[in-house]
ROKEGU-534363 format. One line per field, with one value per residue (C-alpha): residue number from 1; residue in three letters; chain; x, y, z. Coordinates in Angstrom, 3 decimals, m for minus. Layout:
// ROKEGU-534363
n: c(NUM; ...)
res: c(Ala; ...)
chain: c(A; ...)
x: c(X; ...)
y: c(Y; ...)
z: c(Z; ...)
This chain:
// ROKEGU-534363
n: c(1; 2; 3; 4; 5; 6; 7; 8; 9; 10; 11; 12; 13; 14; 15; 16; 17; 18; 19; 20; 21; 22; 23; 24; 25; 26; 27; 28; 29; 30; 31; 32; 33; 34; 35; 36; 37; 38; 39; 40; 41; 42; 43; 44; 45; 46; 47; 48; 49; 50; 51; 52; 53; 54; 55; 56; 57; 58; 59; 60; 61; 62; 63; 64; 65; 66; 67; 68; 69; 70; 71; 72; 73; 74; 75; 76; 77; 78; 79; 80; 81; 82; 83; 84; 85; 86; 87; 88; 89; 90; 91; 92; 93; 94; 95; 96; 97; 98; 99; 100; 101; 102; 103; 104; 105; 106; 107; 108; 109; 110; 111; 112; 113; 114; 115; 116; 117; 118; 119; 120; 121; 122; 123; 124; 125; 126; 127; 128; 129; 130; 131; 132; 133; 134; 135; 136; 137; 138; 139; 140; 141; 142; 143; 144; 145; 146; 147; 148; 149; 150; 151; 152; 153; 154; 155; 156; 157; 158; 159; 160; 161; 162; 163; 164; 165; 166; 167; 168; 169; 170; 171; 172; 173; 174; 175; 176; 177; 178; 179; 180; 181; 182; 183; 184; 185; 186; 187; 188; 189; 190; 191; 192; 193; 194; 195; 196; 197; 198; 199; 200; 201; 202; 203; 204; 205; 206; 207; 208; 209; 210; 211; 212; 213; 214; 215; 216; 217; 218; 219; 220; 221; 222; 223; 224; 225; 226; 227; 228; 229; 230; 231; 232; 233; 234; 235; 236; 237; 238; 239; 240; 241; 242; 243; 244; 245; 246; 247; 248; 249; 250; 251; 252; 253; 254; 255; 256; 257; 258; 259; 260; 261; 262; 263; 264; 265; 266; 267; 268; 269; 270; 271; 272; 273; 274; 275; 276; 277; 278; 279; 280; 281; 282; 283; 284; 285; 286; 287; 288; 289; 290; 291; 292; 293; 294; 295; 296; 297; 298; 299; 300; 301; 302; 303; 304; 305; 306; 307; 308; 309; 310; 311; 312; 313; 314; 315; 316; 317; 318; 319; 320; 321; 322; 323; 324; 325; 326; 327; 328)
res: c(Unk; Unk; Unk; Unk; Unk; Unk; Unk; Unk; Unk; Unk; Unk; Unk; Unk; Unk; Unk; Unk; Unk; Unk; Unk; Unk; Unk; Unk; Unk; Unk; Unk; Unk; Unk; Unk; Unk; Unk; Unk; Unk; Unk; Unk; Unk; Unk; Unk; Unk; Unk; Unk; Unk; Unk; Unk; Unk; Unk; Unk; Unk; Unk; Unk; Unk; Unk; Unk; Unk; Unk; Unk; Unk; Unk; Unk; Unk; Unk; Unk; Unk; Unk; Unk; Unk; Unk; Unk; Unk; Unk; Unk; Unk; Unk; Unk; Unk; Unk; Unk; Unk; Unk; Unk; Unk; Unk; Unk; Unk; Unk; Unk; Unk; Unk; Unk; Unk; Unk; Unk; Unk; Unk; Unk; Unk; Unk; Unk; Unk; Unk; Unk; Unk; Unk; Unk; Unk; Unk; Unk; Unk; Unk; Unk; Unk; Unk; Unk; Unk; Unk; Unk; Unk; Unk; Unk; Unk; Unk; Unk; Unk; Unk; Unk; Unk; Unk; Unk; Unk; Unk; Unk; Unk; Unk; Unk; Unk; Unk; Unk; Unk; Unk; Unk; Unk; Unk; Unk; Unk; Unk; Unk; Unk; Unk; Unk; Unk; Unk; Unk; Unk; Unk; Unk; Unk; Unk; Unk; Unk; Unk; Unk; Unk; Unk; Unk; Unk; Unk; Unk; Unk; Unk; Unk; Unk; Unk; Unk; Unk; Unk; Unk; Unk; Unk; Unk; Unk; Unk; Unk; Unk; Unk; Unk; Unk; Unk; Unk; Unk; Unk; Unk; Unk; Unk; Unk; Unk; Unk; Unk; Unk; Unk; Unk; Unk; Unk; Unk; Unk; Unk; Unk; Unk; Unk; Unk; Unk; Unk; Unk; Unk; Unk; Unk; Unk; Unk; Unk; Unk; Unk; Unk; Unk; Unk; Unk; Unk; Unk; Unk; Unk; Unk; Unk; Unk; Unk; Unk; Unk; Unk; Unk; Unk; Unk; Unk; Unk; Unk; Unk; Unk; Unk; Unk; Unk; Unk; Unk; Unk; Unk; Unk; Unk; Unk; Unk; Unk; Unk; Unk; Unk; Unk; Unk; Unk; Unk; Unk; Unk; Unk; Unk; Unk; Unk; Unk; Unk; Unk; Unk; Unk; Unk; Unk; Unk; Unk; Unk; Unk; Unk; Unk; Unk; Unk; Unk; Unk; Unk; Unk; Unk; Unk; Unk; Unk; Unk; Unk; Unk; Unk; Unk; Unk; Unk; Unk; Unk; Unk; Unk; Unk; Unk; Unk; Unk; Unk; Unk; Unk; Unk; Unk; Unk; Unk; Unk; Unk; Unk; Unk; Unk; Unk; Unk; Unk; Unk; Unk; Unk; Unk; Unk; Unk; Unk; Unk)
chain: c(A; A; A; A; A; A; A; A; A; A; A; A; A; A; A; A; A; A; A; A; A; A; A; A; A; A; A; A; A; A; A; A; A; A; A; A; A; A; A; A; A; A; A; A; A; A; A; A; A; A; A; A; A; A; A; A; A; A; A; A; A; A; A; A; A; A; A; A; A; A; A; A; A; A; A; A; A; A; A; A; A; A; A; A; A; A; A; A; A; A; A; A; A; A; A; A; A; A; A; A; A; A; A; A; A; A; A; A; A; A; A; A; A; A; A; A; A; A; A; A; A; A; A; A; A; A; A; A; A; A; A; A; A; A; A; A; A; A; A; A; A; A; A; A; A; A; A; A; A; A; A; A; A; A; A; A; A; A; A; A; A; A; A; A; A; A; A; A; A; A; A; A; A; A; A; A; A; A; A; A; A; A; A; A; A; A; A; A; A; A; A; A; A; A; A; A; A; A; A; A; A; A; A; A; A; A; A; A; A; A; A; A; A; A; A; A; A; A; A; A; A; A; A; A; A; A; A; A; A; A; A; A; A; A; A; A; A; A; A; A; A; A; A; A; A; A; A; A; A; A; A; A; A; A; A; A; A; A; A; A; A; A; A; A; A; A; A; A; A; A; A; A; A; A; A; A; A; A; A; A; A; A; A; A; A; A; A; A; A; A; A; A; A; A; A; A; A; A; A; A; A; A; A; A; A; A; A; A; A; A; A; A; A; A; A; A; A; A; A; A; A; A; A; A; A; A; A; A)
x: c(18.247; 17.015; 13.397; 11.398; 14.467; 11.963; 10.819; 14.559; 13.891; 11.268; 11.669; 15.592; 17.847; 19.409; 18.884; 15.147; 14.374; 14.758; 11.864; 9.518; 5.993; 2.898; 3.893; 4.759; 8.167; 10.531; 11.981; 15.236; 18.165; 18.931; 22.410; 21.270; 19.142; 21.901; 23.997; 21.542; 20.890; 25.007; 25.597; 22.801; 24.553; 27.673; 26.420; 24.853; 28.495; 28.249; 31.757; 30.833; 27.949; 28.889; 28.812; 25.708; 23.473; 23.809; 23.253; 20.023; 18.549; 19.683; 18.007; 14.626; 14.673; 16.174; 19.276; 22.884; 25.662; 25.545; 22.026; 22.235; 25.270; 22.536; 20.293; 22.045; 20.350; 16.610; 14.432; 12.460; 9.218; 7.842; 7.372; 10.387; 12.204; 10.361; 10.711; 14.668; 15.451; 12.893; 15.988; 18.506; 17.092; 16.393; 20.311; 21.296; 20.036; 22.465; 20.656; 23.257; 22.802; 22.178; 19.572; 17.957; 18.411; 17.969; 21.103; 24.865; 27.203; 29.837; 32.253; 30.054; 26.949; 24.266; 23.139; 20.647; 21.315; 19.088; 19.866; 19.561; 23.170; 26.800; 27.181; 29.300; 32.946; 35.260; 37.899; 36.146; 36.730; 40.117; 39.802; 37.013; 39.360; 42.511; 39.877; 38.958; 42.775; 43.709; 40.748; 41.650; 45.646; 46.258; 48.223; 48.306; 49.218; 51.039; 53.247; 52.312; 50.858; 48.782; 50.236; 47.196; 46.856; 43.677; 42.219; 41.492; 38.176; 35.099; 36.217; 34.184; 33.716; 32.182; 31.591; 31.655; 29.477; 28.039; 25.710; 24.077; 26.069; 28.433; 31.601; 30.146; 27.698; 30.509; 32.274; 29.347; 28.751; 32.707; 33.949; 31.197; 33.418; 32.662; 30.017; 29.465; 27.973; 27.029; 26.463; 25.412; 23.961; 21.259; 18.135; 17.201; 20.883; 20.554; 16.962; 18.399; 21.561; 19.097; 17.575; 21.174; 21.717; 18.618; 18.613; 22.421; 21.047; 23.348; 20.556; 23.552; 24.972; 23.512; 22.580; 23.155; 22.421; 24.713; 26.788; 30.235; 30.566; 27.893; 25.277; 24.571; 25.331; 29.489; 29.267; 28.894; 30.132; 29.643; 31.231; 34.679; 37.200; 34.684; 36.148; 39.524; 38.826; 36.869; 36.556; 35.295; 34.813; 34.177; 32.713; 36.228; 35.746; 36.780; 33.411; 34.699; 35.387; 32.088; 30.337; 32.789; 32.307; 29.887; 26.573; 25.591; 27.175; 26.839; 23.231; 22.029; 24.095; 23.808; 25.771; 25.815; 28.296; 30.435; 31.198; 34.463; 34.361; 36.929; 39.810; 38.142; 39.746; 36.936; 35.853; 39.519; 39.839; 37.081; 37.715; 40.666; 40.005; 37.335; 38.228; 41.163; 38.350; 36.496; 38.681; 40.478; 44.290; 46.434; 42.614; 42.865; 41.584; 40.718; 40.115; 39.354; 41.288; 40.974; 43.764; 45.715; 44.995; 47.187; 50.185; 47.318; 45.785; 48.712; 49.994; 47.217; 47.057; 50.781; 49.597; 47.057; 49.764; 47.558; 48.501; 51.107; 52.030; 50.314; 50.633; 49.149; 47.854; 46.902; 44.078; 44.261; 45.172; 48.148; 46.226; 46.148; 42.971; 43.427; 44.856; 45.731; 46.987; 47.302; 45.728; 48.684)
y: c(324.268; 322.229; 321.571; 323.027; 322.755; 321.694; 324.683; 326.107; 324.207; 327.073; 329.943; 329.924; 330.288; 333.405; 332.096; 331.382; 334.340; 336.675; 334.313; 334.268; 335.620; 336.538; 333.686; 330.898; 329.253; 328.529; 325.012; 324.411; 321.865; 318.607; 319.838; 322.628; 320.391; 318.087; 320.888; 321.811; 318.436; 318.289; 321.786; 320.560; 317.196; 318.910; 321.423; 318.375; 317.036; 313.820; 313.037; 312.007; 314.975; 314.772; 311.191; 310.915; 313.369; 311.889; 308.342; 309.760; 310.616; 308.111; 305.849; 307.919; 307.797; 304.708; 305.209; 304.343; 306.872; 307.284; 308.083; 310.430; 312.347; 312.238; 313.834; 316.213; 319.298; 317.671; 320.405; 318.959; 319.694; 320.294; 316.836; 315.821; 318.364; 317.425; 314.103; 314.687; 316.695; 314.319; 312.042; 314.389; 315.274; 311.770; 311.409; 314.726; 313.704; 310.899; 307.924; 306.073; 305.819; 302.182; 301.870; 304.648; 302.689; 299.362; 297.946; 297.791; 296.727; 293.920; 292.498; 293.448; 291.807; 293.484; 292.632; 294.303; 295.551; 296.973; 297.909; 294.101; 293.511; 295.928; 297.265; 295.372; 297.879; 297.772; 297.049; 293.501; 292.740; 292.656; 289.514; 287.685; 288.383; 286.432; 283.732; 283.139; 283.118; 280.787; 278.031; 278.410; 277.751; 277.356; 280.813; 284.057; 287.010; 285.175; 283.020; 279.476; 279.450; 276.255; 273.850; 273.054; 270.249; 270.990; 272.255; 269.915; 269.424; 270.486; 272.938; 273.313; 277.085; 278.860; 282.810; 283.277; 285.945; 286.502; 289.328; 290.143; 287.157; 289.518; 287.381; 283.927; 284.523; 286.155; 282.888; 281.208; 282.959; 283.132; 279.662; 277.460; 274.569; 276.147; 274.511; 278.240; 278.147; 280.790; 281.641; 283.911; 284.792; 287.040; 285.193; 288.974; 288.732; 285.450; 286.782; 289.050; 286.953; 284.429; 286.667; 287.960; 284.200; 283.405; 287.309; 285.973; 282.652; 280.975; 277.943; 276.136; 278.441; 276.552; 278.691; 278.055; 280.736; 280.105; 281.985; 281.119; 277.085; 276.477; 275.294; 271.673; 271.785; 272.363; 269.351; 265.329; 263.401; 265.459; 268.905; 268.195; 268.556; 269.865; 273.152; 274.027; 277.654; 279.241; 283.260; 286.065; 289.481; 289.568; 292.643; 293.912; 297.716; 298.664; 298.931; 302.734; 303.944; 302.906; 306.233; 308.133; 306.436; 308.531; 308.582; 306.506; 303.605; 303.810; 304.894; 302.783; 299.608; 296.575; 296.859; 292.965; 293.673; 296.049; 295.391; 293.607; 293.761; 296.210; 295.505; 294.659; 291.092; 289.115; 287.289; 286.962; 285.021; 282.635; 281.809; 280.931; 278.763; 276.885; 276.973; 274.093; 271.315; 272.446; 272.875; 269.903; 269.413; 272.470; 274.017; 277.983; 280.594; 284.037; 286.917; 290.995; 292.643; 296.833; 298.836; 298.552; 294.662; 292.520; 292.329; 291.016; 289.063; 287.299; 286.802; 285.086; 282.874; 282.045; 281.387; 278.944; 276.557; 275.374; 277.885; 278.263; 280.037; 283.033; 285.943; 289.586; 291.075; 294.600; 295.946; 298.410; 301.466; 299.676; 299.508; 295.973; 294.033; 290.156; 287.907; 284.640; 280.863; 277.530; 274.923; 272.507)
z: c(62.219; 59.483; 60.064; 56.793; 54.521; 51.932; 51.514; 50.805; 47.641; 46.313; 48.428; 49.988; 47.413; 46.045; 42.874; 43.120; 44.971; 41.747; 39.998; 42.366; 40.559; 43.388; 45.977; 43.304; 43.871; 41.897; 41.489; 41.458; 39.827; 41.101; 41.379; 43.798; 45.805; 45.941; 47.072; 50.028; 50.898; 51.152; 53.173; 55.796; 56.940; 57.265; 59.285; 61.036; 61.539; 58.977; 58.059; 54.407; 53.500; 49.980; 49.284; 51.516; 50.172; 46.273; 48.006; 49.396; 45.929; 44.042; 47.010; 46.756; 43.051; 42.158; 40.257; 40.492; 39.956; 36.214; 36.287; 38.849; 36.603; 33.650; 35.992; 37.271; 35.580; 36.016; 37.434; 40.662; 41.815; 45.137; 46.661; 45.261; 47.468; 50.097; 49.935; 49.380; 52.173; 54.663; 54.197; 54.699; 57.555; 58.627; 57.799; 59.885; 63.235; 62.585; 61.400; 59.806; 55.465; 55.690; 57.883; 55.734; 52.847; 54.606; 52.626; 52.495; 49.933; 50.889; 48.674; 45.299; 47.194; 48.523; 52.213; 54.481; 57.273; 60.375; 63.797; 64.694; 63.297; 62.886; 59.188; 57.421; 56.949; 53.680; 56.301; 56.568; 52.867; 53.436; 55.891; 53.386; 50.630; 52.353; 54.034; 49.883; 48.689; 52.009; 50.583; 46.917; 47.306; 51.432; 50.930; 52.782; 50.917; 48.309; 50.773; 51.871; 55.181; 55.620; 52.823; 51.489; 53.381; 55.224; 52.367; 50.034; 48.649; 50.062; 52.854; 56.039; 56.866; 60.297; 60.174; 63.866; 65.335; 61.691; 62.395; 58.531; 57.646; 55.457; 55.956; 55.559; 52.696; 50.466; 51.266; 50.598; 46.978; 46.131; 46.934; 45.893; 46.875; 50.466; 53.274; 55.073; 58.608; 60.162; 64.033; 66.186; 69.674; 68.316; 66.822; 65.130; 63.924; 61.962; 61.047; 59.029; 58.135; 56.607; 54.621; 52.643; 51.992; 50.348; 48.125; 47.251; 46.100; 49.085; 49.540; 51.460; 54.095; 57.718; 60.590; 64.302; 67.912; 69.745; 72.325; 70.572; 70.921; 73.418; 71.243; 70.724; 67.332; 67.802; 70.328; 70.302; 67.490; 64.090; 65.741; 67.486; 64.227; 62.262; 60.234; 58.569; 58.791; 61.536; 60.792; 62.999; 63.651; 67.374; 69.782; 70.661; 71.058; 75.123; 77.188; 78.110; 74.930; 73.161; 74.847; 72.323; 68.939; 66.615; 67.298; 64.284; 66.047; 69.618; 69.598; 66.472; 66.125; 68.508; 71.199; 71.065; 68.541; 69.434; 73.654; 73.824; 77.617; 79.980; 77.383; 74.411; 74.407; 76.153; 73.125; 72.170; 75.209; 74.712; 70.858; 71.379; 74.211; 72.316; 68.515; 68.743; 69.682; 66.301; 64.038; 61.874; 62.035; 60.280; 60.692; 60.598; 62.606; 61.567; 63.204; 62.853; 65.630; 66.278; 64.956; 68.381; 69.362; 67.041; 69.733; 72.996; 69.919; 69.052; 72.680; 73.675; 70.569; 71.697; 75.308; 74.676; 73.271; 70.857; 67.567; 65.425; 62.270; 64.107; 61.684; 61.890; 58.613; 57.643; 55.539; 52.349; 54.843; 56.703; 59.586; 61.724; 61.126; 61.112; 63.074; 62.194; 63.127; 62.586; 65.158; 66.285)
């Protein structure tokens, strides 16, 4: 039960019971709060109580880490507990932090996030962070991959299925020899997506809805050949094991983003069907896989007859997470 926790704040604790003069509570330390506020999501079954229930009231109060520490023995009143644990229990029925918060930090940006669009995951850094090394020197990892040779000068970049616009807008704001585009199915998506790019100061990242390739814009004489790197993170979660993620994804991010069809390859399938007509000779393509894809990934890739160089690439836990080849 956590309805009324607020009032744990005056009249709960064993400490604050002692002090308690004709009906008046007693308020308690931030650190105690902090330490309610932490004890109720993990009775609620968050994964990360502790973490979470600082984020909260440095959110509500404005302050970063340090001032939280310098903080930490402030006495709070009564609507300040109240306030606090309205979040936490906001947070305990399993509204996910960022959509609390309304933000999400990606790549040492920050980039708002709603339940129009997936949060972006550290995981995903890993993929921007060899998409920025592969413009800079045309290497992978340290080891030539693409030569350089299709990236010299002004480099044409698409952030496929860009949701919040994480990937491309880091791009963007990184590389500033980069022309980012980013598209996506969802007009809410790109809503949102065009509103990181402009709080980034990313004037020149373009925006297209489109279901992958289909829209006129990736067609006719300015599209065919258009990109050396095209760079995704695609739905690719199995259709019958999204009923067992945790319920701050399957009930409160866009399915749009996360259905990958019966295998979780579907999009797989059609990216790398289409990609080769849009992407300029030793082009690259670039995409997230889940942890237990990059063998189907790279087999199709090989199928097409139309990739080379394919390569699989892991992220900071040794986990698989990118996929990626060379257009022949």
């Amino acid at each position: 039960r956590i309805s009324g926790a607020g009032s744990r704040c005056f009249h709960g604790s064993a400490r604050g019971e002692q002090g308690r003069e004709g009906g008046r509570g007693v308020s308690l330390a931030l650190k105690e709060v902090i330490r309610i506020g932490e004890q109720m999501l993990a009775d609620a079954g968050v994964a990360d109580a502790a973490i979470d229930a600082k984020e909260l009231y440095c959110y509500m109060e404005g302050l970063d880490r340090t001032g939280l520490m310098m903080a930490w023995q402030r006495i709070l009143q009564d609507n300040q507990c109240e306030a606090y644990f309205k979040l936490v229990e906001e947070r305990a029925s399993r509204v996910p932090l960022q959509h609390i918060t309304g933000t999400q930090e990606f790549m040492g940006l920050p980039f708002a996030v709603n339940g129009d669009v997936l949060i972006p995951r550290q995981d995903t850094e890993t993929m921007v962070e060899d998409a920025l090394e592969l413009l800079k020197s045309g290497s992978l990892r340290g080891q030539e991959y693409a030569g350089g040779k299709a990236f010299r000068g002004s480099v044409e970049v698409l952030d496929l299925c860009c949701g919040s616009g994480a990937i491309g807008i880091s791009i963007a704001k990184l590389d500033k020899d980069a022309k980012v585009t980013c598209a996506d199915v969802s007009t809410k998506a790109l809503a949102v997506a065009k509103k990181n790019a402009a709080a980034n100061g990313c004037k020149g990242v373009k925006f297209v809805e489109s279901d992958l390739f289909a829209a006129s814009d990736f067609h006719g004489r300015f599209g065919k050949g258009k990109y050396q790197l095209i760079i995704s993170n695609p739905p690719y979660i199995r259709h019958d094991v999204i009923d067992t993620l945790e319920p701050e994804v399957r009930a409160h991010e866009p399915m749009l983003a996360l259905d990958g069809g019966a295998d979780g390859l579907e999009f797989y399938r059609r990216i790398i069907a289409e990609a080769p007509d849009h992407l300029k000779k030793n082009g690259v393509l670039m995409m997230e896989i889940g942890y237990d894809q990059k063998d189907a990934v790279k087999e199709l890739l090989r199928e097409s007859g139309r990739f080379e160089k394919i390569v699989g690439l892991t992220d900071l836990t040794g986990k698989d997470r990118i996929v990626a080849a060379t257009v022949i």
